[in-house]
N, CA, C, O and CB atoms as a CASP TS submission, in Angstrom:
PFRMAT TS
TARGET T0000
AUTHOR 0000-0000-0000
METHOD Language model
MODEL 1
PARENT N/A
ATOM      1  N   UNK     1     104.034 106.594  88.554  1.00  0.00           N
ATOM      2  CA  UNK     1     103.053 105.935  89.398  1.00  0.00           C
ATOM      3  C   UNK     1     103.221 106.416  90.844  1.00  0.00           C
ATOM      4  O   UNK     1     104.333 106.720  91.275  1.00  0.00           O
ATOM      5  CB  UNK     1     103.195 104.392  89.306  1.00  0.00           C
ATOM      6  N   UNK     2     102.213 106.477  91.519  1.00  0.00           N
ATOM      7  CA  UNK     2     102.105 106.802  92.701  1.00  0.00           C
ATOM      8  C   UNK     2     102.099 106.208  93.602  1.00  0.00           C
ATOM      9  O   UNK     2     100.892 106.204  93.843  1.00  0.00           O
ATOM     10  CB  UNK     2     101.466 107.254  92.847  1.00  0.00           C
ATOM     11  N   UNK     3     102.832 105.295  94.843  1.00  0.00           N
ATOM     12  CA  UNK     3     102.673 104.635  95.619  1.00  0.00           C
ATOM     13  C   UNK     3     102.002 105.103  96.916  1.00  0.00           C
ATOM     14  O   UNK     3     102.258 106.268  97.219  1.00  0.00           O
ATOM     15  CB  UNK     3     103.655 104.189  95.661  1.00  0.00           C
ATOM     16  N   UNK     4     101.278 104.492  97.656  1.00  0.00           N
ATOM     17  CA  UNK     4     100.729 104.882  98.824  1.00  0.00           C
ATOM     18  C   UNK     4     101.328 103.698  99.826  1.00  0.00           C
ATOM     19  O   UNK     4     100.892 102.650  99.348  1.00  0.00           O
ATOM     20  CB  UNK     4      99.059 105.017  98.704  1.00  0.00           C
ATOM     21  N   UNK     5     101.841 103.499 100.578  1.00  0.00           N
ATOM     22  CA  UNK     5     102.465 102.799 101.560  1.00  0.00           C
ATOM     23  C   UNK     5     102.011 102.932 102.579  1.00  0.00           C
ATOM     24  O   UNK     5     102.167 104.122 102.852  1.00  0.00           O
ATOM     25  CB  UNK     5     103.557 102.962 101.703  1.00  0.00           C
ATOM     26  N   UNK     6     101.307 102.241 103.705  1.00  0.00           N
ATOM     27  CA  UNK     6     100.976 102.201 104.749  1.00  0.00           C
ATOM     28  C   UNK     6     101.618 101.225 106.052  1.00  0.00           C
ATOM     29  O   UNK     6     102.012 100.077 105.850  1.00  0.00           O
ATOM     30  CB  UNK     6      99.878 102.064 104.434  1.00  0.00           C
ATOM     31  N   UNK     7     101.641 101.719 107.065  1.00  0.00           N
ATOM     32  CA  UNK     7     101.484 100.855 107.859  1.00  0.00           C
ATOM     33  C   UNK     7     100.548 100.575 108.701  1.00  0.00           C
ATOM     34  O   UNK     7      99.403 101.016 108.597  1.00  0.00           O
ATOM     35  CB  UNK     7     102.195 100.871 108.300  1.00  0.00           C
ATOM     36  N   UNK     8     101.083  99.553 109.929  1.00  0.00           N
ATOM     37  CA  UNK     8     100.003  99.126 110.481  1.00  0.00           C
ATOM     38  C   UNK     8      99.049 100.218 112.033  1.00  0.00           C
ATOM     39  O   UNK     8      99.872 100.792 112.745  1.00  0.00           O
ATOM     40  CB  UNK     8     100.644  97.625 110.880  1.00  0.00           C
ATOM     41  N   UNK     9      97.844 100.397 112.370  1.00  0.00           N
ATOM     42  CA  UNK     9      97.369 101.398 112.683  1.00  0.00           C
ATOM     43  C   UNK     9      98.037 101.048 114.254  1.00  0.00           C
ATOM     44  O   UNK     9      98.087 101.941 115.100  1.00  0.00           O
ATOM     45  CB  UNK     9      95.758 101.599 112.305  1.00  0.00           C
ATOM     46  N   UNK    10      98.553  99.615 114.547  1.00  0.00           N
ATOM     47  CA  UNK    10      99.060  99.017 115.683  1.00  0.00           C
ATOM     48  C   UNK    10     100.235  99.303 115.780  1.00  0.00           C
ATOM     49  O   UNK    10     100.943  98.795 116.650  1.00  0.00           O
ATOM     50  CB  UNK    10      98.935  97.773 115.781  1.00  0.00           C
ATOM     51  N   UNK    11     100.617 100.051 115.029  1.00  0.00           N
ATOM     52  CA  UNK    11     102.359 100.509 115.065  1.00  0.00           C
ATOM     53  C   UNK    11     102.847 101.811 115.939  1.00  0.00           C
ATOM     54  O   UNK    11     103.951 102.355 115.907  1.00  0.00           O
ATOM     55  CB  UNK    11     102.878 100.942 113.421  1.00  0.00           C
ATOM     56  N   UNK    12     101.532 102.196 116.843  1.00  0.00           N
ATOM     57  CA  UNK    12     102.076 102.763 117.694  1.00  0.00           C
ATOM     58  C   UNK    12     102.525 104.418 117.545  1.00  0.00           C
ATOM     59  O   UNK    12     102.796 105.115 118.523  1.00  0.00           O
ATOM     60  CB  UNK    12     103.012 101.919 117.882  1.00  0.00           C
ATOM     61  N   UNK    13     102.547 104.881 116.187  1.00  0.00           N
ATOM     62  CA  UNK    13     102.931 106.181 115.776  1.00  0.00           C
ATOM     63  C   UNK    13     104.035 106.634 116.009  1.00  0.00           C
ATOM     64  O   UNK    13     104.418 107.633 115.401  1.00  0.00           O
ATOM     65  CB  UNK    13     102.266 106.992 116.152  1.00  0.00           C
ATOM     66  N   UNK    14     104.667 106.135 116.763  1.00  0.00           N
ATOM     67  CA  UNK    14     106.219 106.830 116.954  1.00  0.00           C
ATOM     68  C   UNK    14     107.063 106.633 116.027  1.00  0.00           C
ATOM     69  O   UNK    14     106.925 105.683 115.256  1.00  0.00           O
ATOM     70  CB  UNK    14     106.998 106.400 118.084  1.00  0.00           C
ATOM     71  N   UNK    15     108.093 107.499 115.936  1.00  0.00           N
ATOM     72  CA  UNK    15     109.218 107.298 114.667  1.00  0.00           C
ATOM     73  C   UNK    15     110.255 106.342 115.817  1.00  0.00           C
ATOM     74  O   UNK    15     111.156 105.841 115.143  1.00  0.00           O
ATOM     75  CB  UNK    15     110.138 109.221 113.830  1.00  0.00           C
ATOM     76  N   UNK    16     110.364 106.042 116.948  1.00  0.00           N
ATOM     77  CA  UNK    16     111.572 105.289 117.405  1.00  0.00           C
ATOM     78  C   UNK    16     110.991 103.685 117.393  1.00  0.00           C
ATOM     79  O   UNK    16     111.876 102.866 117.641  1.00  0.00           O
ATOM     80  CB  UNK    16     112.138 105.874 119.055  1.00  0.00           C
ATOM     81  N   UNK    17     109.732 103.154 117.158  1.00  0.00           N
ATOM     82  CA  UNK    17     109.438 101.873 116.842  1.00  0.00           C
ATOM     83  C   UNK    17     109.626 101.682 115.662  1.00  0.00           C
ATOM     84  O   UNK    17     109.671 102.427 114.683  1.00  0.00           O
ATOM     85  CB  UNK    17     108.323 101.485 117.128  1.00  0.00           C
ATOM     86  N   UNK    18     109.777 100.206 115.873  1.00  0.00           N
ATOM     87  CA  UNK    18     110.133  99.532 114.777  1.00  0.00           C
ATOM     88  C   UNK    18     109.045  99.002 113.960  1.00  0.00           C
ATOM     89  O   UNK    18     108.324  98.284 114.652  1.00  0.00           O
ATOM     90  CB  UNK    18     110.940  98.571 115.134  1.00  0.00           C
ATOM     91  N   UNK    19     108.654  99.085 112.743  1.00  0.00           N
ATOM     92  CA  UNK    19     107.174  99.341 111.505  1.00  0.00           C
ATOM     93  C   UNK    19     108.176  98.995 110.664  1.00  0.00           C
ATOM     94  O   UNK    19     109.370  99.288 110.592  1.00  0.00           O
ATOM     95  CB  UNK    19     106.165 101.122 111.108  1.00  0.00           C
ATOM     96  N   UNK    20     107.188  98.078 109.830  1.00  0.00           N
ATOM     97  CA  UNK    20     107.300  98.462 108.408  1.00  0.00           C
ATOM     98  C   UNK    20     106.001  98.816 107.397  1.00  0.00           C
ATOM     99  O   UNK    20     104.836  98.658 107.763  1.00  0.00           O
ATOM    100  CB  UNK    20     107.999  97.347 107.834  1.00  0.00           C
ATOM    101  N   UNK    21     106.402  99.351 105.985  1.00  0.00           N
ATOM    102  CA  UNK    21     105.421  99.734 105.606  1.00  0.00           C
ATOM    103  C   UNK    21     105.004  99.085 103.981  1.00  0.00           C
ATOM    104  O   UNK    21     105.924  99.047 103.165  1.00  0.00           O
ATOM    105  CB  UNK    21     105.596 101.140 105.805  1.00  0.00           C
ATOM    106  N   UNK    22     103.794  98.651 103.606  1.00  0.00           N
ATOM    107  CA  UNK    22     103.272  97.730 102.862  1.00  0.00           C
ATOM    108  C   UNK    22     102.647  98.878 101.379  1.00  0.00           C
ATOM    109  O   UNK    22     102.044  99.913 101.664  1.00  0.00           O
ATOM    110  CB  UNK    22     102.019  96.767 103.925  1.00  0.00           C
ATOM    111  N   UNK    23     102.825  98.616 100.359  1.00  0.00           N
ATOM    112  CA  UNK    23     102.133  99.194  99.468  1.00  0.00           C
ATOM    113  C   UNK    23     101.753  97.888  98.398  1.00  0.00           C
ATOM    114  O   UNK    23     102.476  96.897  98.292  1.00  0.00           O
ATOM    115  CB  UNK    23     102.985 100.463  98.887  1.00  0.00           C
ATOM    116  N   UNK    24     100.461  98.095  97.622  1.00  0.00           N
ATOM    117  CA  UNK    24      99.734  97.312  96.824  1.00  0.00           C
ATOM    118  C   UNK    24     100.490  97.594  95.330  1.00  0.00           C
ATOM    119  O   UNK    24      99.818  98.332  94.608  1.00  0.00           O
ATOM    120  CB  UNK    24      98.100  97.699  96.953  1.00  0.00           C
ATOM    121  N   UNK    25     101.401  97.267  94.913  1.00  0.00           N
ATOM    122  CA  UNK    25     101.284  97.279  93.594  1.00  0.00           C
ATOM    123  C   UNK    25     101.167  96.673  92.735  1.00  0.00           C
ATOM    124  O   UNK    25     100.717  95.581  93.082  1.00  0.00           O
ATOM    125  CB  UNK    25     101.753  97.582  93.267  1.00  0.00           C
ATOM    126  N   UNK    26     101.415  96.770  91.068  1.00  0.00           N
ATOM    127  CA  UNK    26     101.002  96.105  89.843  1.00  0.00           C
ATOM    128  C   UNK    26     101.790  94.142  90.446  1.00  0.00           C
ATOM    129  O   UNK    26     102.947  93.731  90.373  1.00  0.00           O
ATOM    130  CB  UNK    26     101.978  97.206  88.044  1.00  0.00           C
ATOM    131  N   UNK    27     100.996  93.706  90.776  1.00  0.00           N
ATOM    132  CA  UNK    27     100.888  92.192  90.918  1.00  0.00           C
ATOM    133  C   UNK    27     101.976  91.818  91.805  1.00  0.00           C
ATOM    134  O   UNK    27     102.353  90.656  91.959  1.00  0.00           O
ATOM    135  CB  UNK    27     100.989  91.389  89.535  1.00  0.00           C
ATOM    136  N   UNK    28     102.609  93.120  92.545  1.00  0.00           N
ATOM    137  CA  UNK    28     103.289  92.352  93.937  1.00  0.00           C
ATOM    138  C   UNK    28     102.585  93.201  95.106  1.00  0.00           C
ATOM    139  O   UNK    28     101.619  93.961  95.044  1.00  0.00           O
ATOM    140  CB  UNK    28     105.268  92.491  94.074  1.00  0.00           C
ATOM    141  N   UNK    29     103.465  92.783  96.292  1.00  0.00           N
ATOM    142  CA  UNK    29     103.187  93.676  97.469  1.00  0.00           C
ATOM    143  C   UNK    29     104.817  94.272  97.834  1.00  0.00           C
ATOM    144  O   UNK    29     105.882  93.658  97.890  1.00  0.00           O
ATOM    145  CB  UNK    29     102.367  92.683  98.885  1.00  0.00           C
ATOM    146  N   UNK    30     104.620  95.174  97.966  1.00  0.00           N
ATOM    147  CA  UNK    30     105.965  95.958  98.506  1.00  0.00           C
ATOM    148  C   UNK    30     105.985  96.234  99.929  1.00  0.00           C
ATOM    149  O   UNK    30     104.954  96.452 100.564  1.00  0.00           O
ATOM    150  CB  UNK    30     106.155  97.364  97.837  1.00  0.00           C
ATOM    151  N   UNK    31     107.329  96.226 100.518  1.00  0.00           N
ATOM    152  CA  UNK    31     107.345  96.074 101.641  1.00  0.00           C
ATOM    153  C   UNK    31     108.813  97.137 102.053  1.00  0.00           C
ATOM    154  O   UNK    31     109.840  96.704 101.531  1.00  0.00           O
ATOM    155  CB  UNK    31     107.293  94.456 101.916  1.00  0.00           C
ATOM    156  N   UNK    32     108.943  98.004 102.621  1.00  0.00           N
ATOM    157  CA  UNK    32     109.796  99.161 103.518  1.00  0.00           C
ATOM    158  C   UNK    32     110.055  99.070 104.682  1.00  0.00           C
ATOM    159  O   UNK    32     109.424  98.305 105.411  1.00  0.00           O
ATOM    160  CB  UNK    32     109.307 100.310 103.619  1.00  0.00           C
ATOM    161  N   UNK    33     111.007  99.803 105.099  1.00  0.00           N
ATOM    162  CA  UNK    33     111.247 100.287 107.042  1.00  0.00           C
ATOM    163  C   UNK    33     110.662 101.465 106.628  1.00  0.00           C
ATOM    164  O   UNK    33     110.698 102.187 105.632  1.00  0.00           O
ATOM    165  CB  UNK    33     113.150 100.529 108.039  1.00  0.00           C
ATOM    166  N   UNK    34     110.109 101.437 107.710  1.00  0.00           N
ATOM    167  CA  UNK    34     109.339 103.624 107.906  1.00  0.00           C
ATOM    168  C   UNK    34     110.055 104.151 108.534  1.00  0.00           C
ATOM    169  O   UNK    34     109.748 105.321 108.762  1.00  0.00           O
ATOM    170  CB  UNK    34     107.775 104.217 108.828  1.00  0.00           C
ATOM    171  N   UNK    35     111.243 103.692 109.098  1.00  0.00           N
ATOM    172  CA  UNK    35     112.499 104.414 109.473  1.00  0.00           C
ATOM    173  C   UNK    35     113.738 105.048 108.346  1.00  0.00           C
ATOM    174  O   UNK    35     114.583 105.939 108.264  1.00  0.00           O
ATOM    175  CB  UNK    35     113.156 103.386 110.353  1.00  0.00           C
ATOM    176  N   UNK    36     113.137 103.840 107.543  1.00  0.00           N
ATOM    177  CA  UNK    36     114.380 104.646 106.256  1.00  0.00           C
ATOM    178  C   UNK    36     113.331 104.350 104.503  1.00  0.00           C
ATOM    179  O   UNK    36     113.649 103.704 103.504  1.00  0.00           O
ATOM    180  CB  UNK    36     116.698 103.207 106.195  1.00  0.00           C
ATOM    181  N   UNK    37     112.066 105.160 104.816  1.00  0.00           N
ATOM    182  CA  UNK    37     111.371 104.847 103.423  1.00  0.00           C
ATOM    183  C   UNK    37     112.486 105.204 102.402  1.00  0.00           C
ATOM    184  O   UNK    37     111.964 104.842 101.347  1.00  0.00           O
ATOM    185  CB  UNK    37     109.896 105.795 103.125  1.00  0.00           C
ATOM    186  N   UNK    38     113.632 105.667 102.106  1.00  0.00           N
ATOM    187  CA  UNK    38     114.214 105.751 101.285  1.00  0.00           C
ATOM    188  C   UNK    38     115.427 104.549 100.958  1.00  0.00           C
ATOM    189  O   UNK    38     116.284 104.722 100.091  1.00  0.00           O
ATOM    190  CB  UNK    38     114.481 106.917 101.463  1.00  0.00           C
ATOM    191  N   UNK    39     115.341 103.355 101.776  1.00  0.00           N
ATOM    192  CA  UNK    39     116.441 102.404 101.874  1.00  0.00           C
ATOM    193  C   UNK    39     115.707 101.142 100.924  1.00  0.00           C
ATOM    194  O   UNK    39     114.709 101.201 100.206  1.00  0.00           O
ATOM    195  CB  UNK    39     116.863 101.979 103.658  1.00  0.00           C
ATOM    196  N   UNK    40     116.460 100.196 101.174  1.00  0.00           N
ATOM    197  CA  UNK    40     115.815  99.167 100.326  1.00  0.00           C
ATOM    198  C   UNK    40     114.262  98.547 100.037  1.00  0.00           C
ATOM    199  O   UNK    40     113.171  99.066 100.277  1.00  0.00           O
ATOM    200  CB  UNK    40     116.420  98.258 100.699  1.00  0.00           C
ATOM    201  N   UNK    41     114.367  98.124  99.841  1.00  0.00           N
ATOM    202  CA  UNK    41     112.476  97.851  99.665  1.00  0.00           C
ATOM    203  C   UNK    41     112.540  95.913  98.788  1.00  0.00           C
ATOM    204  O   UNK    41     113.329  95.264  98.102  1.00  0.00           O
ATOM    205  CB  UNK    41     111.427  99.715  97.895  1.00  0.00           C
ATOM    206  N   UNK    42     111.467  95.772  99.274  1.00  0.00           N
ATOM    207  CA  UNK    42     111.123  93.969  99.143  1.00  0.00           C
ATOM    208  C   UNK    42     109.879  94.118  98.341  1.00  0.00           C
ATOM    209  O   UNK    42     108.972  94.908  98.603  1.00  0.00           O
ATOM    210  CB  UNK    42     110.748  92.931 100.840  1.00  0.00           C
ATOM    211  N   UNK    43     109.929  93.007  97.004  1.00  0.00           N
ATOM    212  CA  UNK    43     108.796  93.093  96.456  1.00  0.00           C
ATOM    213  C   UNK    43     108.375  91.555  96.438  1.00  0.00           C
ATOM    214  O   UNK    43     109.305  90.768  96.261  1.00  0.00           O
ATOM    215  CB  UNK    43     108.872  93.852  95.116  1.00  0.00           C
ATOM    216  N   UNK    44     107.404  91.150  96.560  1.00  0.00           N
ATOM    217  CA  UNK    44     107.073  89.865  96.873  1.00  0.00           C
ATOM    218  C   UNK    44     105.196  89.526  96.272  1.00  0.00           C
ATOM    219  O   UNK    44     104.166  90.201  96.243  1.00  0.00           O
ATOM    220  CB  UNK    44     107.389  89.778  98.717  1.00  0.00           C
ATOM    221  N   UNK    45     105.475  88.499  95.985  1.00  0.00           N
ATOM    222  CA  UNK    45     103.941  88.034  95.433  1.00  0.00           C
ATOM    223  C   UNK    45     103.000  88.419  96.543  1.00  0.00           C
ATOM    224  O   UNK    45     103.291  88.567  97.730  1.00  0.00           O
ATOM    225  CB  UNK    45     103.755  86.267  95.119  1.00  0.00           C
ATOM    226  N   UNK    46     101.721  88.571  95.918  1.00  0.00           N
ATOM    227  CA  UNK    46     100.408  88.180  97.187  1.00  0.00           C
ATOM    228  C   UNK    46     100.177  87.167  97.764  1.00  0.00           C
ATOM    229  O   UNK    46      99.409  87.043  98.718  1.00  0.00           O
ATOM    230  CB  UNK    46      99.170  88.234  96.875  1.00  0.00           C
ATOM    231  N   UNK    47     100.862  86.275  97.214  1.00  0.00           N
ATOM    232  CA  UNK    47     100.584  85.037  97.518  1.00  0.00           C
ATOM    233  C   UNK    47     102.098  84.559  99.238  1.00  0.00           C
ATOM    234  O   UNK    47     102.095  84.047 100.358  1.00  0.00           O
ATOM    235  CB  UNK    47     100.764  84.045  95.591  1.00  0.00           C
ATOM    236  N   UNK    48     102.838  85.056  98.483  1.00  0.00           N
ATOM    237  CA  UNK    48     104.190  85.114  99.069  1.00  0.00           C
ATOM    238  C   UNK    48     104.097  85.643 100.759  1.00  0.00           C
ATOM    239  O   UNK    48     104.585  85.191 101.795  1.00  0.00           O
ATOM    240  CB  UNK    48     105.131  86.225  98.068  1.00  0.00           C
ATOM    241  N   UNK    49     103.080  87.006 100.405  1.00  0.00           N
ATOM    242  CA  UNK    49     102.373  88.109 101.508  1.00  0.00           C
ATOM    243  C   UNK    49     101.959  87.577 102.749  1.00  0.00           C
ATOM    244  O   UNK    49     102.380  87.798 103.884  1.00  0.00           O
ATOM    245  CB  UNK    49     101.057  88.779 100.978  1.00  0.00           C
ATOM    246  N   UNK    50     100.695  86.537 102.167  1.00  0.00           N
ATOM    247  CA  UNK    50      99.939  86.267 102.629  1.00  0.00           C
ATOM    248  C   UNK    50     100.035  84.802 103.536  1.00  0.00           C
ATOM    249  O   UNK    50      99.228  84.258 104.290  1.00  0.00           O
ATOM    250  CB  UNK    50      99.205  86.480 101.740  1.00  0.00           C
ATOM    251  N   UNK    51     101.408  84.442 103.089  1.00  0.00           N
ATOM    252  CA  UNK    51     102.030  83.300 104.043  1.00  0.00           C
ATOM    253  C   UNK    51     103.400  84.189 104.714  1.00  0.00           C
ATOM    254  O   UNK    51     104.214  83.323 105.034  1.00  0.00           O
ATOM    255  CB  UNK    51     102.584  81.653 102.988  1.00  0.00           C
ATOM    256  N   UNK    52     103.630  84.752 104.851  1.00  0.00           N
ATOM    257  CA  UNK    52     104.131  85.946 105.904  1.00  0.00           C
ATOM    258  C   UNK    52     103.589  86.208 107.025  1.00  0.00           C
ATOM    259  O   UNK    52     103.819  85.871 108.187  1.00  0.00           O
ATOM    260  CB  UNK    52     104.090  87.142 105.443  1.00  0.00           C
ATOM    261  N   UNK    53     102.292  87.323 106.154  1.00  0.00           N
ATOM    262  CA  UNK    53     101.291  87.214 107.042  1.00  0.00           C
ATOM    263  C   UNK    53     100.747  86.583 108.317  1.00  0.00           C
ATOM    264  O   UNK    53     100.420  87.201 109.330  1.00  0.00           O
ATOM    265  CB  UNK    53     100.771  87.032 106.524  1.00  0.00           C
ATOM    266  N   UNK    54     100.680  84.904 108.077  1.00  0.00           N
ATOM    267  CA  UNK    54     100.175  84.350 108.808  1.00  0.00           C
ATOM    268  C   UNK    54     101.201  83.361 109.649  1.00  0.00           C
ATOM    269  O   UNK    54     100.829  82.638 110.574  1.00  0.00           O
ATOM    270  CB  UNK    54      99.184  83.885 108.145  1.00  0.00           C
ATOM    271  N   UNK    55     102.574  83.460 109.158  1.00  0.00           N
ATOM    272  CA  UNK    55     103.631  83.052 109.650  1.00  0.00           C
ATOM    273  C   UNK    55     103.780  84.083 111.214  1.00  0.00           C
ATOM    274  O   UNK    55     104.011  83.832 112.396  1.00  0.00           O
ATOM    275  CB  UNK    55     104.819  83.185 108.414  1.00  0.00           C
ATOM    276  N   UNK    56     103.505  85.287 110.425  1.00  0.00           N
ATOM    277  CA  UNK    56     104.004  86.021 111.872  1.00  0.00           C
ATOM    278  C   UNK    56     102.734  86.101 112.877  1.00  0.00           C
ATOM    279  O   UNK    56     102.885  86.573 114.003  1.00  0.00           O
ATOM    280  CB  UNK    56     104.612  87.757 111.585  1.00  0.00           C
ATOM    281  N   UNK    57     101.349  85.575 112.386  1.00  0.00           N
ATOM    282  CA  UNK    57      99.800  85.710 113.034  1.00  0.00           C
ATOM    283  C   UNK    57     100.644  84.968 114.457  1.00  0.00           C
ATOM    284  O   UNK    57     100.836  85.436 115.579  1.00  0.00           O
ATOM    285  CB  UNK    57      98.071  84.585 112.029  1.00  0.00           C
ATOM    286  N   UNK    58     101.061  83.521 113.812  1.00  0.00           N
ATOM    287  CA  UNK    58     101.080  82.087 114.528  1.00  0.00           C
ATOM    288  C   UNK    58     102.474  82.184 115.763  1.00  0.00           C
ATOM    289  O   UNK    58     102.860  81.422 116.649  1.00  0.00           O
ATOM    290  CB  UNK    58     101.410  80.651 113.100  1.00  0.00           C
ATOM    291  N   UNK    59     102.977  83.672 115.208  1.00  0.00           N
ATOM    292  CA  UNK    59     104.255  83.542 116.195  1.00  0.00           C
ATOM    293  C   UNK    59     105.471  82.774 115.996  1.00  0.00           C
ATOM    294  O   UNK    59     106.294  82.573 116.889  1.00  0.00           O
ATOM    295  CB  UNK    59     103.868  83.035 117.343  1.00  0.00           C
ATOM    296  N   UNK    60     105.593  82.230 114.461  1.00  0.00           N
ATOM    297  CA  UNK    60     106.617  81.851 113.606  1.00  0.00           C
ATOM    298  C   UNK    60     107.925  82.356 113.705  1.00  0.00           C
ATOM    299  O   UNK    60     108.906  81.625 113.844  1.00  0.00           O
ATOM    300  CB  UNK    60     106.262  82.074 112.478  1.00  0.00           C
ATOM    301  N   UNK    61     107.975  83.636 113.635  1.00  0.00           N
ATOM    302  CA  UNK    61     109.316  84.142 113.040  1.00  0.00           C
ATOM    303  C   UNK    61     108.886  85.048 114.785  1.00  0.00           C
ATOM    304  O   UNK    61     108.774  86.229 114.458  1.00  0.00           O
ATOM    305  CB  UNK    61     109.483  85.155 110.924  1.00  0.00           C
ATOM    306  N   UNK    62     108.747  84.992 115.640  1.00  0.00           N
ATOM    307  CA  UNK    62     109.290  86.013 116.588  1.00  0.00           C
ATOM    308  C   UNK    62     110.497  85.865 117.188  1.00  0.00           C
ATOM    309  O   UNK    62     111.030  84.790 116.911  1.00  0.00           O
ATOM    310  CB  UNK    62     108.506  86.196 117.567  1.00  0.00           C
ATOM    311  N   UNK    63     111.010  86.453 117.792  1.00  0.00           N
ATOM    312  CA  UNK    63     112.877  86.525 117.846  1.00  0.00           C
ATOM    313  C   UNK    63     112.606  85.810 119.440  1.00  0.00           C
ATOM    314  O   UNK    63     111.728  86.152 120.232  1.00  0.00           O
ATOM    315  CB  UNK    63     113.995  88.694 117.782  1.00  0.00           C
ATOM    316  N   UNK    64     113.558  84.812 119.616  1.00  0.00           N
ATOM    317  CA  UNK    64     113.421  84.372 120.616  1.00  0.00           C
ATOM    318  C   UNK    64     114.484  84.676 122.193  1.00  0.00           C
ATOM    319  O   UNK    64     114.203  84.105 123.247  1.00  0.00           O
ATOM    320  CB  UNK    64     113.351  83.214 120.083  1.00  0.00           C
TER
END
């Protein structure tokens, strides 16, 4: 299978920021550093995603 992984178009393009990168697969969402696409990786529901998502919209999880 072929994964396509993206990130976000707000990520600035540089390799010294910090991104991660999202791919759609068979009934999860996968999740990477684009600093080390070869290091661990997170697989998590859509559902799981999508309260992430909006955790970090609201400014939830920003480092204080």
């Amino acid at each position: 299978m072929i994964v396509q992984w993206r990130k976000s178009s707000r990520s600035g393009g540089t390799s010294d920021e910090a991104c991660v990168e999202v791919a759609g697969l068979s009934g999860v969402v996968g999740i990477r550093d684009s600093k080390d696409p070869d290091g661990g990786r997170l697989a998590v529901s859509g559902a799981a995603f999508g309260v992430l998502v909006e955790e970090i919209k609201r400014g939830r999880l920003d480092r204080l």
